[in-house]
C-alpha positions, 0 to 999 in steps of 0.5 A: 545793697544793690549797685547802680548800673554802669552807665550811671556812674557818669550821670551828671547830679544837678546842685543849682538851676541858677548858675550853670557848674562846669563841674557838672559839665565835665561830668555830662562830657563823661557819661557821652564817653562812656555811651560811645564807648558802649554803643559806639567802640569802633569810632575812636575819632568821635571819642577823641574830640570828647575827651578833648572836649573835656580837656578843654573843660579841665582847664577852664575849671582849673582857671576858674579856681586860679581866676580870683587870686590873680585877679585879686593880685592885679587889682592890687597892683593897679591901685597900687600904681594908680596911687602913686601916679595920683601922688606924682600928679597932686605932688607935680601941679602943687610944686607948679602952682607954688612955683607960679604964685611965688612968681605971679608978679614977674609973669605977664598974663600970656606968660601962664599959658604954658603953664596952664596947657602943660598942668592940663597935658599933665593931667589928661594923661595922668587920666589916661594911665588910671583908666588903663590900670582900672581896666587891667584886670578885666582886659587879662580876663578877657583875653584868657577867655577868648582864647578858650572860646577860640578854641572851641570855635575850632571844636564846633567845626571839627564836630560839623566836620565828623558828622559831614563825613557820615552820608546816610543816603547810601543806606536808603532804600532808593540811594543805591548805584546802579551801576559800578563806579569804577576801580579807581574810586574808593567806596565810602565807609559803610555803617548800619542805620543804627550806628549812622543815628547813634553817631549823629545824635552824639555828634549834636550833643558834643556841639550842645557840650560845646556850647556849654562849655562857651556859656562857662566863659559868660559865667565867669566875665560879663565884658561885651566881646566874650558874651558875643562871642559865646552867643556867636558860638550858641548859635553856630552850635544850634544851626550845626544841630539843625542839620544834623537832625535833619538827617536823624529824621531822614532815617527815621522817615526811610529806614525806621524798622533798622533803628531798633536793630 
């Protein structure tokens, strides 16, 4: 039976068009290392932030797979405390209504008013505890997932920053010095246009990477800051493609006959 080509091993199956699989994402994240590994085997920066990038992956999968026991553990935990406060409250105005009604006939009318501000401070703050409880577990899921998209935050930008080092324009036709620039100026670091092209294209699909990695956190939690955030992270990702695809085409437009080498 024939094997399949190397370079498939890490080609991503899909399973769902409905719900995006961050186990599929890890395996894109390998196939990317593998070509650069192929095409690209003396860049080991570009590598790095890829198997960083999949670190990153990694651990969002292993949080997901963490993600519904200790939520289920903190809901417990929640109703469980606001029970006890419901208890505390039901159990305190009771006492306080007995008290008052036994003394109803001792007490003028202006005498109640404490009486009646404190059961409302009682239970305005009694309210307050509860709405903190409910919303505890989302708000522990929510800071966990901002930290991960902090993280990739950074990422994006280190991408933006491996790229900005690559300046095609010593490879055009028109771009070389006329004259000498000096002993004291270290010349740039030369690669052929087809390296140059490779490298671009694989730094624009680790920002495309990065964003999925961004939208794994949407699939996880539907509060308002981490979809922002994930948006704000899309469409850093896209706008930092952009540019890199403008120097794809300027070397496709001044140089085509070096792309095929």
């Amino acid at each position: 039976m024939p094997s399949q080509p190397e370079a498939a091993r890490g080609e991503p199956r899909l399973t769902s068009y409905q719900r995006l699989d961050g186990h599929e994402v890890r395996a894109v994240i390998v196939y990317l290392g593998e070509r650069i590994d192929r095409y690209l085997p003396r860049h080991p920066g570009l590598r790095s932030v890829t198997r960083e990038l999949g670190e990153v992956v990694d651990d969002l999968l292993d949080r997901a797979n963490r993600a519904s026991r200790a939520r289920a553990a903190l809901t417990w935990l929640s109703r469980t405390l606001i029970a006890v406060i419901l208890v505390v409250v039901v159990v305190a105005t009771g006492s306080a209504v007995r008290d008052g009604v036994a003394e109803a006939g001792a007490l003028r009318a202006f005498e109640w008013l404490p009486v009646v501000e404190s059961g409302i401070n009682d239970l305005v703050f009694a309210g307050i505890a509860i709405w903190f409880l409910l919303s505890l577990a989302d708000r522990v899921v929510r800071r966990s997932l901002i930290g991960y998209l902090h993280r990739l935050r950074s990422m994006a930008h280190i991408i933006d920053m491996h790229q900005m080092s690559k300046d095609p324009a010593v490879l055009l036709p028109a771009a070389f010095p006329v004259a000498p620039v000096g002993d004291d100026v270290v010349s740039p670091r030369t690669m052929s246009v087809r390296d140059y092209a490779l490298y671009l294209d694989y730094c624009s699909e680790l920002l495309s990477l990065t964003a999925k990695g961004a939208a794994l956190c949407a699939e996880e939690s539907t509060d308002a800051l981490v979809l922002d955030t994930v948006s704000e992270i899309e469409s850093m990702t896209t706008g930092m493609s952009r540019k890199i695809w403008q120097k794809i085409s300027l070397l496709h437009d001044k140089a085509p006959g070096s792309l095929r080498g």
